[in-house]
C-alpha positions as CSV (number, residue, x, y, z in Angstrom):
1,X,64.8,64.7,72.8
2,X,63.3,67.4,75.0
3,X,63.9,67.0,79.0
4,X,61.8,68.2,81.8
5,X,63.3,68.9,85.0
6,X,61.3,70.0,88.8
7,X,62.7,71.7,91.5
8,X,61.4,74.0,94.5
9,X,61.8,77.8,94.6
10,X,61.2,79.8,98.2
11,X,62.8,83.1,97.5
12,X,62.4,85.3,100.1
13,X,60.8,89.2,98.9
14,X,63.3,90.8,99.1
15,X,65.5,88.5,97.3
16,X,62.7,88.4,94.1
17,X,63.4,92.4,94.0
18,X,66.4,91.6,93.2
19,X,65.9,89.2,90.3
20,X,63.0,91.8,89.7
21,X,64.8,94.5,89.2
22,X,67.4,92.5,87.0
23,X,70.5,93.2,90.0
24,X,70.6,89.8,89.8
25,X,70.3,87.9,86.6
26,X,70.2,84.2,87.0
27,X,68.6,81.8,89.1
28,X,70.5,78.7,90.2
29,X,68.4,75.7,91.7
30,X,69.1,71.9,92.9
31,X,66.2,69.8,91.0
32,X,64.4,66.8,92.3
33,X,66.9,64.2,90.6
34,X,69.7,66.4,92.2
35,X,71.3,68.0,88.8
36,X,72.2,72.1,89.4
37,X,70.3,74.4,87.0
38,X,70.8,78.2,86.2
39,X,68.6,80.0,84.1
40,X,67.9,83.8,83.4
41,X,65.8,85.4,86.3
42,X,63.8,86.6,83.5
43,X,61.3,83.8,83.7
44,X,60.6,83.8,87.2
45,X,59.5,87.6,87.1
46,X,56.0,86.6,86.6
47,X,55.8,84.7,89.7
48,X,56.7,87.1,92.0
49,X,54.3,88.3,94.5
50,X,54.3,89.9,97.8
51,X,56.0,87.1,99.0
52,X,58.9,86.3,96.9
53,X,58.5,83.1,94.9
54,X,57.5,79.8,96.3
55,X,56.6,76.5,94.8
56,X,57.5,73.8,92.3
57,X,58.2,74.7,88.8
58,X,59.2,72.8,85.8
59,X,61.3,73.7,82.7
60,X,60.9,72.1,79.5
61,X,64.4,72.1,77.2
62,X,65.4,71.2,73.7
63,X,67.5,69.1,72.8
64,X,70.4,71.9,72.2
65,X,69.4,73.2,76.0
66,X,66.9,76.1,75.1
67,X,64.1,76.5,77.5
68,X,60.8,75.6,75.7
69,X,58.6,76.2,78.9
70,X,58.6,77.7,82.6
71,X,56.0,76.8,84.7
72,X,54.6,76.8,88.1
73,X,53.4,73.2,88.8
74,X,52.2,73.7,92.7
């Protein structure tokens, strides 16, 4: 069974160089239900912008934890 899970980013500029640049390789969040996530920083690269990453996102997972889907939901 495939799980969805939301959570909030606010990653300050500087910070996103970092996961950018690949100095820093995984992301770890608190989602909405509370549970701790890390995932590679590869998958927030594309949402990086002038300043940082903000908003709510949502990953999709298999049953075996590989991430399906990575997106930006507001």
């Amino acid at each position: 069974m495939e799980k969805t899970v939301r959570f909030k980013l606010n990653i300050s500029r500087d910070e996103a160089l970092r996961y950018y640049h690949g100095t820093a390789r995984n992301v770890i969040v608190q989602t909405e239900n509370g549970q701790r996530l890390q995932f590679p920083a590869e998958h927030i690269r594309q949402f990086i912008d002038h300043l940082g990453v903000n908003g709510v996102f949502s990953i999709r997972f298999s049953e075996d934890n590989k991430l399906i889907d990575f997106q930006r939901v507001s």
